[in-house]
C-alpha positions in Angstrom: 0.0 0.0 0.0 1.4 3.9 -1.3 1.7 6.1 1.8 -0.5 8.8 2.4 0.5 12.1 0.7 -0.5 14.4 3.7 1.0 12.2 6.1 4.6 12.0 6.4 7.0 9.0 6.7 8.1 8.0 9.9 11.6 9.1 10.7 14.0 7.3 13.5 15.8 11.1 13.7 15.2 12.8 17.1 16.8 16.1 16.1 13.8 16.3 12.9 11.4 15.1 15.1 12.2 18.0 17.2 12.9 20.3 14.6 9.5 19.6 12.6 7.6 19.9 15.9 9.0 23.4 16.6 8.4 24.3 12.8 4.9 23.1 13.5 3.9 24.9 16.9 6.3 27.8 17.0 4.4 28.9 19.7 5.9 26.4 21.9 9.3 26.6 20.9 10.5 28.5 24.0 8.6 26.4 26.4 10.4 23.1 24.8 13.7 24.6 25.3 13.0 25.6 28.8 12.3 22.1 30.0 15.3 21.2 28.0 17.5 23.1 30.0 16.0 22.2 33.1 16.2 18.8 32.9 19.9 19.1 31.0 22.5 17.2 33.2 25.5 20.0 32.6 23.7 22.3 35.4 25.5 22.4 38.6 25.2 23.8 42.0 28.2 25.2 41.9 26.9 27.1 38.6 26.7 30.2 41.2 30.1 32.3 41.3 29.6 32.7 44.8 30.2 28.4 44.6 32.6 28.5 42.0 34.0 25.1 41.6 37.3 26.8 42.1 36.7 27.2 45.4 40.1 25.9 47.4 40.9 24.4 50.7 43.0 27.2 51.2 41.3 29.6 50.5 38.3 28.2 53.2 41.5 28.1 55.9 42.0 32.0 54.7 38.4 32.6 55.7 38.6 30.9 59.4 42.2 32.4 59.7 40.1 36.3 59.2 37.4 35.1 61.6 39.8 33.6 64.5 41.5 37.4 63.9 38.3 38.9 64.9 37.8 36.9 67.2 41.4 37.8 69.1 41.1 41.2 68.3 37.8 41.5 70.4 39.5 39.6 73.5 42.6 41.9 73.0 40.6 44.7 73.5 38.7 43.7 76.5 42.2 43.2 77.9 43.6 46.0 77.1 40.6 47.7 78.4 40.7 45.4 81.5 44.7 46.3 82.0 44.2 50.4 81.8 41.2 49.8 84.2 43.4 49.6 87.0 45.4 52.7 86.8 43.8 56.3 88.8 44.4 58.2 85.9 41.7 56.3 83.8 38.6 57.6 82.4 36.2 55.5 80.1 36.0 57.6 77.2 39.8 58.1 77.2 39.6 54.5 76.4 38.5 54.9 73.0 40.1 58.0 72.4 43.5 55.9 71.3 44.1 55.6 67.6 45.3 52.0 68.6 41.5 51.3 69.8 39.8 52.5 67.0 41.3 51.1 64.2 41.5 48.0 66.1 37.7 48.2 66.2 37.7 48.6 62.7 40.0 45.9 62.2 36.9 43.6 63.7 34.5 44.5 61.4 36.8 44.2 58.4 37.9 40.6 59.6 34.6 39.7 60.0 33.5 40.8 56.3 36.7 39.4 54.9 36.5 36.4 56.4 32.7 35.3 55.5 33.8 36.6 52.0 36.4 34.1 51.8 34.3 31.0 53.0 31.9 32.3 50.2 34.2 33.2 47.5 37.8 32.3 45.9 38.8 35.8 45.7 38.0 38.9 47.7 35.7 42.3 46.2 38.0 45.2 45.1 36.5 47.3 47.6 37.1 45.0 50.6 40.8 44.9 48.9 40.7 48.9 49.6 39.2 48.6 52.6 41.6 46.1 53.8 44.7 48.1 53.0 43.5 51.3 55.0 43.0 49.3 58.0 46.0 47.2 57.7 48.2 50.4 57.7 46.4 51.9 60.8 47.5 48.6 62.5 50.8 48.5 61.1 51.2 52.1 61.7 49.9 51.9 65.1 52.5 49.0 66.1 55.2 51.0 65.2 54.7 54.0 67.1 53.8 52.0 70.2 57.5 50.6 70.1 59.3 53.5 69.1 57.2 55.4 72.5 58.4 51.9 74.1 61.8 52.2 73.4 62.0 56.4 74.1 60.5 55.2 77.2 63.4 54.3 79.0 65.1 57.7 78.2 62.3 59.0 80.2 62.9 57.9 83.2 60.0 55.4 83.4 59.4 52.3 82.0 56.1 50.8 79.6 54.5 47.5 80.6 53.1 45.2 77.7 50.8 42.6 78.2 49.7 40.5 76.2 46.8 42.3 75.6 49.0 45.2 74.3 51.2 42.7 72.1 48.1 41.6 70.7 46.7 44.8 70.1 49.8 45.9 68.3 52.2 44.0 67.2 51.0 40.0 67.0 47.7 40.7 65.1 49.1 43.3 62.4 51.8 41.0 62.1 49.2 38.3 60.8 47.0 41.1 59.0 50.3 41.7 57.3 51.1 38.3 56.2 47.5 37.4 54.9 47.8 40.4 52.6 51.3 39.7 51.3 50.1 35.9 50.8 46.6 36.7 49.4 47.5 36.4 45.2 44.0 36.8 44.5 43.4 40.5 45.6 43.0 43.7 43.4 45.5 45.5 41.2 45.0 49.2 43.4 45.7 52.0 41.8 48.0 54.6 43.5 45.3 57.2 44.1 44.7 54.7 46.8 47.3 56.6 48.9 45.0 59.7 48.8 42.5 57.9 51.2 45.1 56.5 53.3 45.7 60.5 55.5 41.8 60.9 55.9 40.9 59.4 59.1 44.7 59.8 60.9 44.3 63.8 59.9 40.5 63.7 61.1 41.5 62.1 64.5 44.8 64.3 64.6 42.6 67.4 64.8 39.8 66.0 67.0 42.5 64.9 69.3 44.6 68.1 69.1 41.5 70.2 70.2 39.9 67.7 72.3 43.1 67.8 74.4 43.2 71.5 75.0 39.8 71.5 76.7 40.2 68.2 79.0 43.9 69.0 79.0 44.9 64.7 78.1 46.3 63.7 74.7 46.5 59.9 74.0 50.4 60.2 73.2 53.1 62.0 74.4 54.2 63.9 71.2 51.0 65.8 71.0 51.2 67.1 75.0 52.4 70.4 74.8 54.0 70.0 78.0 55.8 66.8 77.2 57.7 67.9 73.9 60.2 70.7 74.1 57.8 73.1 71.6 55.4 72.8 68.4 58.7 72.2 66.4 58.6 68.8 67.8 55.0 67.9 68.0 55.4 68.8 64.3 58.5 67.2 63.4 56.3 63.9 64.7 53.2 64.1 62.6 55.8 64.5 59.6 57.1 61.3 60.5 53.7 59.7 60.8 52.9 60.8 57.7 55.8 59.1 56.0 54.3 56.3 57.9 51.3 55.7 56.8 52.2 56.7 53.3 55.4 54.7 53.0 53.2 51.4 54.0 50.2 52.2 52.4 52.7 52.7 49.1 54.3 49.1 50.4 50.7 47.3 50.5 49.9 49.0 47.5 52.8 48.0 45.1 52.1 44.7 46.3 48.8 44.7 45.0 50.2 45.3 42.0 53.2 43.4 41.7 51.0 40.0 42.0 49.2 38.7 38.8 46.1 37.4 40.5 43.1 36.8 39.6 40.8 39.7 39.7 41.6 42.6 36.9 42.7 45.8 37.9 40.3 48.3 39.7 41.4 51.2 37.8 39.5 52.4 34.1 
């Protein structure tokens, strides 16, 4: 028996079969190829680029490294807050009046984001890259200057305690800080205006400190008392050398930034 004419022949071929259907019911088309991809077996939970399967061990280790930071940064400032505590001269707010203090506390919160970002992530945000090197340079900056007023100490006449509390605060914990951004070969290529940032906060709390010790007649540090430096000569000669601080590290960090070839692209246009 002759096949039908309107009727066509049977074909074995899954890709005409699907071809004439969509040619038939182009309505439908879309709907076919969105079940397709549903059910297509290439999908993968770790499609997400927040679950890239890139991912690393050590990068995880990089994330609970940040969080145990945190989590030693708090307790070094209860003990530091604990140590002061005992002396006459302490007053609560004076506390939190030390640049140490607050970019410790900043530190916390920037651990804290860095690390959840790097149990999420493989590679860190340019702006917590930014982020990172400001307060990295306040810590590093900070630990300095607490030894070189440790060390002029003894010239003094007196001499500086330092718990462990204090060698938390300023030199074990930058230290680390220090080391996870020199190891981290993922972070952002910074560009130098970076450096511009770096003064805004030191020059903000310079002059809130500078005026806020004239009235309650206490400065956090010995170079900005008035009636522990020999003039304003040498008050000044030591905010020119924390200048050349901050910016000399804050150049250090970020040349490093640049030197590595990791894996984000650079930040700037």
């Amino acid at each position: 028996m002759c096949a039908r004419a309107d009727r066509p022949a049977r074909t074995d071929d899954p890709a005409g079969s699907l071809a004439a259907v969509l040619l038939a019911r182009p309505g439908s088309a879309r709907r076919s190829l969105m079940r397709l991809g549903r059910r297509s077996p290439d999908r993968s939970p770790f499609h997400s680029p927040l679950h890239s399967p890139l991912h690393s061990p050590r990068r995880r280790i990089v994330g609970i490294v940040r969080l145990v930071l945190a989590c030693a940064e708090v307790l070094a400032l209860l003990g530091y807050f604990g140590y002061i505590l005992g002396f006459k001269s302490f007053i609560v707010y004076n506390y939190f009046s030390y640049f140490t203090v607050q970019s410790a506390i900043a530190a916390v919160g920037v651990f804290i984001a860095a690390g959840i970002v790097a149990l999420r992530r493989e590679v860190d945000p340019p702006w917590l890259d930014w982020i990172r090197l400001l307060v990295t340079t306040y810590m590093i900056v900070s630990g300095i200057v607490f030894l070189a007023i440790v060390i002029q100490s003894s010239s003094r006449a007196y001499t500086m305690e330092v718990p462990w509390s204090t060698q938390l605060l300023h030199f074990w914990i930058p230290g680390i800080a220090l080391v996870d951004w020199l190891t981290d070969t993922g972070k952002a290529r910074l560009p130098w205006t970076t450096l511009a940032w770096v003064m805004v906060v030191p020059s903000i709390w310079g002059a809130f400190t500078l005026i806020r010790g004239a009235l309650v007649r206490w400065y956090p540090y010995f170079f900005l008392d008035p009636k522990q430096v020999s003039g304003p000569l040498e008050t000044v000669l030591y905010c020119v050398v924390a200048v050349a601080l901050f910016t000399g590290i804050a150049a250090m960090l970020t040349w490093s930034s640049r030197g590595w070839r990791g894996l984000k692209p650079s930040t700037e246009g």
